[in-house]
LUMVO-332708 format. One line per field, with one value per residue: residue in one letter; x, y, z of N, C-alpha, C in turn. Coordinates in steps of 0.1 Angstrom, whole numbers, plus 5000, padded with zeros to 4 digits. Layout:
REM LUMVO-332708
aa	[a, ...]
n_c1	[X, ...]
n_c2	[Y, ...]
n_c3	[Z, ...]
ca_c1	[X, ...]
ca_c2	[Y, ...]
ca_c3	[Z, ...]
c_c1	[X, ...]
c_c2	[Y, ...]
c_c3	[Z, ...]
//
This chain:
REM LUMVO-332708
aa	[x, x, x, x, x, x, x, x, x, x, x, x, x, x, x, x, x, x, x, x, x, x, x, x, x, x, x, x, x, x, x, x, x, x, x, x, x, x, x, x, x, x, x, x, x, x, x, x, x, x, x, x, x, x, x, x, x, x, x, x, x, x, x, x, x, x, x, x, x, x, x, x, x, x, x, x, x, x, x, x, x, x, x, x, x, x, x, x, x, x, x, x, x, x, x, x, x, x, x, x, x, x, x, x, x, x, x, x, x, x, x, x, x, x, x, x, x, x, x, x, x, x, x, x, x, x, x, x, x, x, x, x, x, x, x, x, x, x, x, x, x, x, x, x, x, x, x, x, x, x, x, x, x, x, x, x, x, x, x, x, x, x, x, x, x, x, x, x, x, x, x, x, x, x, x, x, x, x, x, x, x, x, x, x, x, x, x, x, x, x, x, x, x, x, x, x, x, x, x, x, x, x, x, x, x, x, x, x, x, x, x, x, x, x, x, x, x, x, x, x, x, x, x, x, x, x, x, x, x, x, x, x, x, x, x, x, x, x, x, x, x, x, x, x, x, x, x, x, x, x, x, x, x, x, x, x, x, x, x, x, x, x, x, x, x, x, x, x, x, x]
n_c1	[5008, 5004, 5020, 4997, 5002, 5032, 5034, 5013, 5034, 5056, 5077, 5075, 5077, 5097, 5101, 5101, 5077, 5062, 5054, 5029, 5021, 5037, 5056, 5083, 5100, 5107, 5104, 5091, 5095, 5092, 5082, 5074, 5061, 5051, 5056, 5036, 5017, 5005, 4991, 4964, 4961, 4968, 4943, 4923, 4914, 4918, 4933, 4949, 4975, 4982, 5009, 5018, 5055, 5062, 5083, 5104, 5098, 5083, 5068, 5049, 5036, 5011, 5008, 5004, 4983, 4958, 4959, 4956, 4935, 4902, 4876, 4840, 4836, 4828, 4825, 4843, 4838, 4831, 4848, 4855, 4831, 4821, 4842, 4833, 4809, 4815, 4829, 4808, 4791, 4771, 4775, 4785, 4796, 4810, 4806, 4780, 4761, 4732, 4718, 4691, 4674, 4655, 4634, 4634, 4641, 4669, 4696, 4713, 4725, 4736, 4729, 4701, 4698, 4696, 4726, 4760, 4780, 4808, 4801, 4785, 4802, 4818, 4806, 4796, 4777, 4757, 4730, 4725, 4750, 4742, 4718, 4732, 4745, 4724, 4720, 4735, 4735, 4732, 4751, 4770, 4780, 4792, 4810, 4831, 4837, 4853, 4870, 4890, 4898, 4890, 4890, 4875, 4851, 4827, 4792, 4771, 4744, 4726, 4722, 4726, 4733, 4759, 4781, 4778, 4768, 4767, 4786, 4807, 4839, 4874, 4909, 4935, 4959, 4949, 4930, 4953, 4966, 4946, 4942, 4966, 4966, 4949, 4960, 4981, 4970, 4963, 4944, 4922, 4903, 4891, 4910, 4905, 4885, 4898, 4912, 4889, 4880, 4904, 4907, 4878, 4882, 4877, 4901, 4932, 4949, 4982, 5004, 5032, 5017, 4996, 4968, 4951, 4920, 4897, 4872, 4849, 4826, 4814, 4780, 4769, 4760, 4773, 4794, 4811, 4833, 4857, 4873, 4900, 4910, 4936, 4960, 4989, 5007, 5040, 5060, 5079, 5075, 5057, 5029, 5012, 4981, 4958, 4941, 4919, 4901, 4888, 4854, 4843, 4834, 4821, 4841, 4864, 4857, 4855, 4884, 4898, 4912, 4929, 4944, 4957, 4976, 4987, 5003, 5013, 5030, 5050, 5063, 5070, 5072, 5054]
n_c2	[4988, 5021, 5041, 5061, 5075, 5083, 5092, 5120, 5129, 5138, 5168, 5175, 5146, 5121, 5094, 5064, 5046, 5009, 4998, 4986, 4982, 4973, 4954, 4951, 4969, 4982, 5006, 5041, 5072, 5108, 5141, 5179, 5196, 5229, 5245, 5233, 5239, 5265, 5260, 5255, 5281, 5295, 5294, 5307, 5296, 5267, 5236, 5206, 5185, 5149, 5126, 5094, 5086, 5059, 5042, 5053, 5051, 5071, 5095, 5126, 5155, 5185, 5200, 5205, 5199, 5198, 5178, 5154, 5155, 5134, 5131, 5134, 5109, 5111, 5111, 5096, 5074, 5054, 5038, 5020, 5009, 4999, 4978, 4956, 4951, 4938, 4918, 4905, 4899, 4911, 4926, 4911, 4912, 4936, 4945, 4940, 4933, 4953, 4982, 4995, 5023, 5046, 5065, 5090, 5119, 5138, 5166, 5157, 5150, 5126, 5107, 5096, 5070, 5034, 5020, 5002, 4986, 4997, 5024, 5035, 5042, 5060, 5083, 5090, 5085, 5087, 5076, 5048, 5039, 5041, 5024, 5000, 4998, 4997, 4970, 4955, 4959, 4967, 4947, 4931, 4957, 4966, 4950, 4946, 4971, 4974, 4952, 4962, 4980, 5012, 5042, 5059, 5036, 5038, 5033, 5048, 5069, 5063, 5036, 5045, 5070, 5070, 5078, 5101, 5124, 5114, 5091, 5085, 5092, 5098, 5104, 5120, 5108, 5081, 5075, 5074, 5051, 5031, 5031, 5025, 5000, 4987, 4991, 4975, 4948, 4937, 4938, 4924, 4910, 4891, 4885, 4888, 4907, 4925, 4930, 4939, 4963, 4984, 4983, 4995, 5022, 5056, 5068, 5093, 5104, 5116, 5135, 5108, 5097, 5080, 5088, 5072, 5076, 5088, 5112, 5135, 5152, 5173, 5187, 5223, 5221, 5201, 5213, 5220, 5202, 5194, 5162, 5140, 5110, 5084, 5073, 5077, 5066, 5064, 5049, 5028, 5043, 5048, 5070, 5076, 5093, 5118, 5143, 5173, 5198, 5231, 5239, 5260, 5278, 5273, 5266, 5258, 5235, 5224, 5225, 5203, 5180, 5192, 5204, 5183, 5170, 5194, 5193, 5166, 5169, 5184, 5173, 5149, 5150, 5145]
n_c3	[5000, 4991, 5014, 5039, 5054, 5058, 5033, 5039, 5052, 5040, 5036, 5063, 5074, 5096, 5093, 5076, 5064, 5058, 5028, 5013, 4990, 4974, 4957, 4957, 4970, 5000, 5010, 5001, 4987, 4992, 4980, 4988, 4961, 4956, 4935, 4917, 4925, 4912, 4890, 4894, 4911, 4887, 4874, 4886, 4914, 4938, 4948, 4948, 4940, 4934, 4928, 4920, 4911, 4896, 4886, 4900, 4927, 4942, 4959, 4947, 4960, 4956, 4980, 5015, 5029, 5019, 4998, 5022, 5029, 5031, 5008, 4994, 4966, 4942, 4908, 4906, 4913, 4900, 4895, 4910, 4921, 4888, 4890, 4913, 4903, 4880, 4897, 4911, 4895, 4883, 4864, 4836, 4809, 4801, 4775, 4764, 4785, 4787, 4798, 4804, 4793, 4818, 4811, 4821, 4813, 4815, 4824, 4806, 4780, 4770, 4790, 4783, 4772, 4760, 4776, 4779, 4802, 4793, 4776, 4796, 4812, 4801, 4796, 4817, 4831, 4855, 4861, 4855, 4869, 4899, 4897, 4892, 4918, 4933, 4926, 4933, 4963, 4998, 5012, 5000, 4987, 5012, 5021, 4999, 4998, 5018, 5015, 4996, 5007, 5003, 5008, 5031, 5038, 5040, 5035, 5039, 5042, 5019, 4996, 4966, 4965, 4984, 4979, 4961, 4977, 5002, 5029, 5023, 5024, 5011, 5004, 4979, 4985, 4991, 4966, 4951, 4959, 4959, 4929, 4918, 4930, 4914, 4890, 4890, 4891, 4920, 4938, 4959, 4944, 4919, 4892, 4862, 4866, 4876, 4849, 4828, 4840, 4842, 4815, 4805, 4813, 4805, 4784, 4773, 4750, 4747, 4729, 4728, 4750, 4768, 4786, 4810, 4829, 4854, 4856, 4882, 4898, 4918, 4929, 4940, 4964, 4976, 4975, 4950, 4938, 4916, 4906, 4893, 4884, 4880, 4853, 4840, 4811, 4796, 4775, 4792, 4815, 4839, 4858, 4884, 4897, 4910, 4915, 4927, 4926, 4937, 4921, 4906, 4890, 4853, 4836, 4854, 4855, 4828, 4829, 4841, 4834, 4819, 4842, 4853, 4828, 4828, 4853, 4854, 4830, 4841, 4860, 4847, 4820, 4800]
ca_c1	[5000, 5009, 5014, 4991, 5005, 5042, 5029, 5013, 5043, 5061, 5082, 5074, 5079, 5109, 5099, 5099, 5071, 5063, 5043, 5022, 5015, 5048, 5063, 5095, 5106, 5103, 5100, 5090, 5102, 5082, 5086, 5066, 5064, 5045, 5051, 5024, 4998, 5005, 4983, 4953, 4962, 4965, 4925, 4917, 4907, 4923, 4934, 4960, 4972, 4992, 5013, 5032, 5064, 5063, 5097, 5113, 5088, 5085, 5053, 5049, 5024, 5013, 5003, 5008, 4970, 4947, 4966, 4955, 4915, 4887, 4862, 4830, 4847, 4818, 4824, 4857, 4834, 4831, 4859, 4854, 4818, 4827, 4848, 4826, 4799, 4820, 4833, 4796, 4784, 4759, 4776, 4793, 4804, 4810, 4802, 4769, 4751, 4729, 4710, 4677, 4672, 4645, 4625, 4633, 4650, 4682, 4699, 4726, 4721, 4744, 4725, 4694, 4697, 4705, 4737, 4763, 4795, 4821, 4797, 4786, 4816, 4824, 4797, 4798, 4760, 4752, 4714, 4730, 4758, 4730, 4708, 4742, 4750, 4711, 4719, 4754, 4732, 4741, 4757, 4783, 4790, 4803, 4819, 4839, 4847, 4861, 4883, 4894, 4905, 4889, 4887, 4869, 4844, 4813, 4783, 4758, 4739, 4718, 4734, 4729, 4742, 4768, 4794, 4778, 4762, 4766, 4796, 4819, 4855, 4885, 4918, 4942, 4969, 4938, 4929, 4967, 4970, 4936, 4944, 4978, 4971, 4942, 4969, 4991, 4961, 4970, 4936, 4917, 4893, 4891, 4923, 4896, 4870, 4902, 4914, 4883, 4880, 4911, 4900, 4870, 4889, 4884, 4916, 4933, 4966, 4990, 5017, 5030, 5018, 4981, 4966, 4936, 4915, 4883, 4865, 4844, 4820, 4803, 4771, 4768, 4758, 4780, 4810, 4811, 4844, 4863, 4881, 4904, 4924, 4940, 4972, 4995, 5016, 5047, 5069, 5077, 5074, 5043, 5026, 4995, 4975, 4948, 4937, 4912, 4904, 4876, 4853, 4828, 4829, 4820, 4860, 4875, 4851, 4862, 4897, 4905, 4923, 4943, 4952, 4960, 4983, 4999, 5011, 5026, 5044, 5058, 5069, 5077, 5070, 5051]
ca_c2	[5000, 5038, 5046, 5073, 5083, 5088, 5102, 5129, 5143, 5148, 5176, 5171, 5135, 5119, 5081, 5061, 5031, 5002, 5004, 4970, 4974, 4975, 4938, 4948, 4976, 4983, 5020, 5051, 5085, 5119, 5159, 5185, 5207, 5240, 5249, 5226, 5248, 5272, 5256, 5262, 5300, 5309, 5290, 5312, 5284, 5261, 5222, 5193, 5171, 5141, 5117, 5082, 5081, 5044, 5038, 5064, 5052, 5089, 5104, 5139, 5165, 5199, 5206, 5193, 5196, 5196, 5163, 5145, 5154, 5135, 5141, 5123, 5109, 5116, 5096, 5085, 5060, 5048, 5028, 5005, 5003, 4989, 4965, 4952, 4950, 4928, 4907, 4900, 4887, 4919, 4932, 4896, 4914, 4948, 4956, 4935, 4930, 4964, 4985, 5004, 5036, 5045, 5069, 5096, 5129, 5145, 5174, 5156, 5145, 5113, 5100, 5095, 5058, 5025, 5017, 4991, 4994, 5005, 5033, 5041, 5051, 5071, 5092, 5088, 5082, 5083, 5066, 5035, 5036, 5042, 5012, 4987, 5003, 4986, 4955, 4947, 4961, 4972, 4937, 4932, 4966, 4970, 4935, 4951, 4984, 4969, 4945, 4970, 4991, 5022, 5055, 5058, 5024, 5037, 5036, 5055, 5081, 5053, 5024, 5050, 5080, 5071, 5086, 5114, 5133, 5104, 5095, 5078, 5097, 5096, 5113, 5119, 5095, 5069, 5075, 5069, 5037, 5019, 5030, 5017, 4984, 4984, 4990, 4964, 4938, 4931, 4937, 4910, 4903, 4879, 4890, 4893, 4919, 4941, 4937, 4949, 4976, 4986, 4984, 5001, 5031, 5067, 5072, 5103, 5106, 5134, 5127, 5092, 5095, 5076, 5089, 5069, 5084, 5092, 5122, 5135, 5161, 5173, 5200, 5233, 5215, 5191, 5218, 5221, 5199, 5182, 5150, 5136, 5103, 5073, 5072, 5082, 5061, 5068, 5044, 5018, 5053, 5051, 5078, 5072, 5103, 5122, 5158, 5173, 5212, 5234, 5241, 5273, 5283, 5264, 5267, 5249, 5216, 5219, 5224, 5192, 5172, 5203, 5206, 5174, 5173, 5203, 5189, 5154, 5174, 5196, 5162, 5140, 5154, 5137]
ca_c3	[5000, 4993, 5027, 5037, 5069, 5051, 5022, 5038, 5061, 5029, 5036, 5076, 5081, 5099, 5096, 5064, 5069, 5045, 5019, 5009, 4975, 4962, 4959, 4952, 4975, 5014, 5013, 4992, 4991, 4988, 4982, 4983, 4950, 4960, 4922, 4909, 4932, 4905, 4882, 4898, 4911, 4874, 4868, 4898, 4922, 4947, 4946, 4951, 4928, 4943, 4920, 4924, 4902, 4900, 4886, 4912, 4942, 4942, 4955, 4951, 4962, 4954, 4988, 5031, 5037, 5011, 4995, 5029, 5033, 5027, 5005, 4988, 4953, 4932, 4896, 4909, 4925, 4891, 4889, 4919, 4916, 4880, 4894, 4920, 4893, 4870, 4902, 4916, 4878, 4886, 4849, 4833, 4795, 4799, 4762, 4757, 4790, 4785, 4813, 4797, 4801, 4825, 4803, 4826, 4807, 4819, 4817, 4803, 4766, 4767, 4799, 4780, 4763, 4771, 4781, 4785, 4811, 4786, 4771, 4811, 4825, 4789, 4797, 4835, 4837, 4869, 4870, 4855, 4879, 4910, 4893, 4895, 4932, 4939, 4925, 4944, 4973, 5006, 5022, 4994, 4984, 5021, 5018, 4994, 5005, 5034, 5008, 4989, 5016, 4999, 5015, 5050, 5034, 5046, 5024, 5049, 5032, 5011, 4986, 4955, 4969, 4991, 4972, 4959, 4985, 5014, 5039, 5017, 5016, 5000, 5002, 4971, 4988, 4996, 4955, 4940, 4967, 4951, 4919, 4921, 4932, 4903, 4876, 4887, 4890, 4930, 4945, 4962, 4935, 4899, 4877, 4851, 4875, 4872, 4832, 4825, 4844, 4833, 4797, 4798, 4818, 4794, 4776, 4763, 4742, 4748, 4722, 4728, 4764, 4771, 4801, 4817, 4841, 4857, 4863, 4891, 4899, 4928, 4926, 4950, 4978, 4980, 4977, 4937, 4937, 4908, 4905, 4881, 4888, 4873, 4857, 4827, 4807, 4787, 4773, 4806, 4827, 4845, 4869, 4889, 4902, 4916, 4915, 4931, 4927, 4935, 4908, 4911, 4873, 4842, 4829, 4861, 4854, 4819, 4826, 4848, 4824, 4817, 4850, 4854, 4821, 4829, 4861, 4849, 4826, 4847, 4867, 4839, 4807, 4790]
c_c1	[5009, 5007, 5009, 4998, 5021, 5040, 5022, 5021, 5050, 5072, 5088, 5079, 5092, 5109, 5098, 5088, 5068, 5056, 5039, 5021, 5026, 5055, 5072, 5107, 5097, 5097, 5099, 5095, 5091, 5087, 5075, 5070, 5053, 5043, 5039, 5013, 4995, 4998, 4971, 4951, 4959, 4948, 4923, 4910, 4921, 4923, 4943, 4962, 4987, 4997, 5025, 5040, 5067, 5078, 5108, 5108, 5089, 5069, 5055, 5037, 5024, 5015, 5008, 4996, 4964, 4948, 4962, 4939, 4912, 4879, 4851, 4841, 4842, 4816, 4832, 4852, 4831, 4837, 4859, 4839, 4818, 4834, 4843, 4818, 4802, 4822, 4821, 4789, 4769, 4759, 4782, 4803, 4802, 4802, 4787, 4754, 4748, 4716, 4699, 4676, 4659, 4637, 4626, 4645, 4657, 4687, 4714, 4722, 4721, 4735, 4712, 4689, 4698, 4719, 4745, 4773, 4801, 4814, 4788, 4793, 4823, 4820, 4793, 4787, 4760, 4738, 4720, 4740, 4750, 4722, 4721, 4746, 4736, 4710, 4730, 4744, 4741, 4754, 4770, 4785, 4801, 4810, 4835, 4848, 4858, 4876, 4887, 4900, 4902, 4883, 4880, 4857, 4832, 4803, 4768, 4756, 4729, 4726, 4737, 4731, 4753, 4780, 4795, 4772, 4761, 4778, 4806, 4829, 4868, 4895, 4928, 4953, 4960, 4938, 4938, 4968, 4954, 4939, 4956, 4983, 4960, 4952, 4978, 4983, 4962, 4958, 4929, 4908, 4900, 4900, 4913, 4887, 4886, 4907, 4904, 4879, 4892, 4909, 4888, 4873, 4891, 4897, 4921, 4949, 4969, 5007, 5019, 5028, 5000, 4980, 4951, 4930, 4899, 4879, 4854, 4841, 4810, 4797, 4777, 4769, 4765, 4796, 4817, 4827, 4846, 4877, 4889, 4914, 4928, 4957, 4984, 5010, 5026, 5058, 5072, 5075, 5059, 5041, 5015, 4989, 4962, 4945, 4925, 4911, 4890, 4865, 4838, 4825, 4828, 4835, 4865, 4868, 4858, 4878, 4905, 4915, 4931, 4951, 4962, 4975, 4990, 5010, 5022, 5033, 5053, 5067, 5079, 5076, 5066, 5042]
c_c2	[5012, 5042, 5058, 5083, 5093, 5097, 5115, 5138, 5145, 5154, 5172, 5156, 5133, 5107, 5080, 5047, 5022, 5004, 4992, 4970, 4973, 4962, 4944, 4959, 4976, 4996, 5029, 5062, 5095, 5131, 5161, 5194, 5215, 5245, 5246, 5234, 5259, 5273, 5254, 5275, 5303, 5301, 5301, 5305, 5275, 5246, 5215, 5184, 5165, 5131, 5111, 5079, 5066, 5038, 5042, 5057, 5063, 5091, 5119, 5148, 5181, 5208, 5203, 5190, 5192, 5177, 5150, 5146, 5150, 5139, 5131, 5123, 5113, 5104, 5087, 5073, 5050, 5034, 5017, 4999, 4994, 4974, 4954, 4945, 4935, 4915, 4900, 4891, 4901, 4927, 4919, 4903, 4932, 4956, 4949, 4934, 4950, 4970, 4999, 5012, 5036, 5054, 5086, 5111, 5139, 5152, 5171, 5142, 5128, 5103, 5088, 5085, 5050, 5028, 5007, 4997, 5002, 5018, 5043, 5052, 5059, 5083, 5098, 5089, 5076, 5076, 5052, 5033, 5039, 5023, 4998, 4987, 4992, 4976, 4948, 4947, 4963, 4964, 4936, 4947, 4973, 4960, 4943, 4963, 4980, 4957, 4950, 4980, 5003, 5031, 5051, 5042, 5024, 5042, 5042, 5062, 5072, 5046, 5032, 5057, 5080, 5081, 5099, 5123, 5125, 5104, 5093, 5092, 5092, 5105, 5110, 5106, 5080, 5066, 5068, 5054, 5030, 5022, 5023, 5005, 4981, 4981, 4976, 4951, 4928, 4935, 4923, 4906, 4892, 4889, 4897, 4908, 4931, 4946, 4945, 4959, 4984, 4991, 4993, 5018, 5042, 5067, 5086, 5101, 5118, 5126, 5119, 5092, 5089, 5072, 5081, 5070, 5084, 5106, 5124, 5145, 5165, 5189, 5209, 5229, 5204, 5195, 5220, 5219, 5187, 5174, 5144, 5125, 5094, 5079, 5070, 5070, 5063, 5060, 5030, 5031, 5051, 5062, 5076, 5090, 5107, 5137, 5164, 5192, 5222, 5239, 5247, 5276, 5272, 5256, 5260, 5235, 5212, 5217, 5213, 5189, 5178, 5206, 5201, 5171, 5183, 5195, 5179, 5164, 5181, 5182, 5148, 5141, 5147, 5150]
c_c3	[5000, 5006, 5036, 5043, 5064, 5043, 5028, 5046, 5050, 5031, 5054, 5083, 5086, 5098, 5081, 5065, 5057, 5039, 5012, 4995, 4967, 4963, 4961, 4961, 4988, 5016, 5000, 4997, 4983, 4990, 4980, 4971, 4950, 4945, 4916, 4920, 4921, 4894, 4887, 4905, 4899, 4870, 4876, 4908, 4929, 4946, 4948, 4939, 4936, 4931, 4924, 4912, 4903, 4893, 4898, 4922, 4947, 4944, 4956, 4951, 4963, 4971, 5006, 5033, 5029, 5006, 5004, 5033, 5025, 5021, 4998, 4973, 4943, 4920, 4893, 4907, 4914, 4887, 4898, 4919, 4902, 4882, 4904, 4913, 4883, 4883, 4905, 4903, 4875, 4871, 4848, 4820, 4799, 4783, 4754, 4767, 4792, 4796, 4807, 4803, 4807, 4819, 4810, 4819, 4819, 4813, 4807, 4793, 4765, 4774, 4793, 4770, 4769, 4768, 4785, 4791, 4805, 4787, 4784, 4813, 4813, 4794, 4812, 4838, 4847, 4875, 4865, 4867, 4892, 4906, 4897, 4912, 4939, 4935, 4932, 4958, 4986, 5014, 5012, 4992, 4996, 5022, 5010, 4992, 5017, 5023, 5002, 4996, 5010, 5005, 5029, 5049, 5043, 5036, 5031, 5042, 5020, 4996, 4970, 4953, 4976, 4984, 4965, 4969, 5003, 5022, 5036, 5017, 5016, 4999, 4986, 4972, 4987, 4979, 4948, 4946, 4962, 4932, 4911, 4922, 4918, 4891, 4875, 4888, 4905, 4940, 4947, 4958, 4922, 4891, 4869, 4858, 4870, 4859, 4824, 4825, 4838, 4820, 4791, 4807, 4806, 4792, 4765, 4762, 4743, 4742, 4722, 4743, 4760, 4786, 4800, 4830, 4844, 4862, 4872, 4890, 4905, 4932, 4940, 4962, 4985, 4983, 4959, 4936, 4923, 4910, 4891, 4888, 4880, 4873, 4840, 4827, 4796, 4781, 4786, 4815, 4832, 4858, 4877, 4897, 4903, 4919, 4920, 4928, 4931, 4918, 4904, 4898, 4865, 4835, 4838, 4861, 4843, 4818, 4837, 4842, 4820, 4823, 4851, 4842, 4822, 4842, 4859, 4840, 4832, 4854, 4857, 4827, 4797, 4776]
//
């Protein structure tokens, strides 16, 4: 495991402790880089972005605080709900078993069809992902928060909100350490529950770099916060990360992925 406690003294710590998900090393090493806050000063808004150099065992973070709070994950929660989905048999083919729209219009165009997983989590339809949240139900989906070790693993606030408006949180370090062990296929589910996931994970190209990620997005009332995580690949360089920023205007929802791209480059240039 990315270990949290390490990871967020940073700058502060004086202890180096182990870190579980890494077969092949005992310890990690972390800085802070205060520059990377500079990429949301010039949006005009405030944020963290945390990222594991996985060849280095390098984590680094924009920030000492923000980088270590909690918060709901929003469509993060995509990516383990997916995976759950696929392990339970509750989704079996990602690109065939298909989940009918409910007839109900949204303000959000895409939402308004059926749907199968892949073409879900493109679109990040949230009443399909609600409708799969009530078929895992409440007894496994805490089964599995609890095996997954993800974020605080409380699904209080009802089985189809928990994550967006409910008790579930999630820190940036908590984020890169499940995402982390997703990539390398080292969670305690079916090999298969995570290739897929994996696979049906948005993808964008930046030159020869292909980042895969998820976004997030939480209304007024919830703190009008964006998410962006997963994990950029360049050649054998890999990065894993997590961003989080506030996001009061229309321009800082759309400019996640920009953020997010400006940073790894600044870190690793892709």
């Amino acid at each position: 495991m990315i270990n949290r406690r390490h990871a967020l003294g940073l700058l502060a710590a004086t202890t180096l402790l182990p870190a579980r998900a890494l077969a092949n090393v005992s310890y990690q090493r972390s800085e802070f880089r205060d520059d990377l806050s500079k990429r949301f000063f010039d949006l005009g808004t405030v944020g963290t972005f945390v990222a594991y150099k996985v060849d280095d065992y390098l984590i680094i973070a924009s920030d000492k605080v923000r980088s270590g709070e909690g918060r709901l994950p929003a469509s993060t929660f995509k990516i383990p709900n997916s995976l759950i989905a696929l392990d339970t048999d509750v989704v079996e083919d990602p690109d065939k078993d298909v989940f009918k729209w409910d007839g109900v219009t949204r303000s959000i165009e895409a939402w308004n069809k059926d749907h199968t997983l892949r073409s879900a989590i493109a679109v990040s339809a949230v009443p399909v992902y609600q409708e799969i949240a009530r078929r895992i139900g409440p007894e496994r989906m805490q089964k599995y928060l609890d095996l997954l070790e993800y974020g605080n693993h409380d699904i209080g606030g009802g089985i189809d909100q928990f994550w967006l408006s409910g008790k579930l949180r999630i820190d940036p370090i908590q984020q890169i350490d499940f995402v982390d062990r997703l990539r390398r296929g080292v969670l305690p589910v079916g090999k298969r529950s995570q290739e897929l996931t994996r696979d049906i994970l948005p993808v964008t190209k930046v030159g020869d770099a292909t980042i895969r990620a998820k976004s997030g997005l939480l209304g007024a009332d919830q703190g009008s916060l964006g998410w962006m995580v997963g994990w950029a690949e360049k050649g054998s360089q890999q990065t894993v990360f997590a961003m989080n920023m506030d996001c009061k205007e229309q321009s800082h929802i759309a400019a996640r992925m920009t953020v997010v791209q400006q940073c790894l480059a600044d870190i690793v240039a892709i």
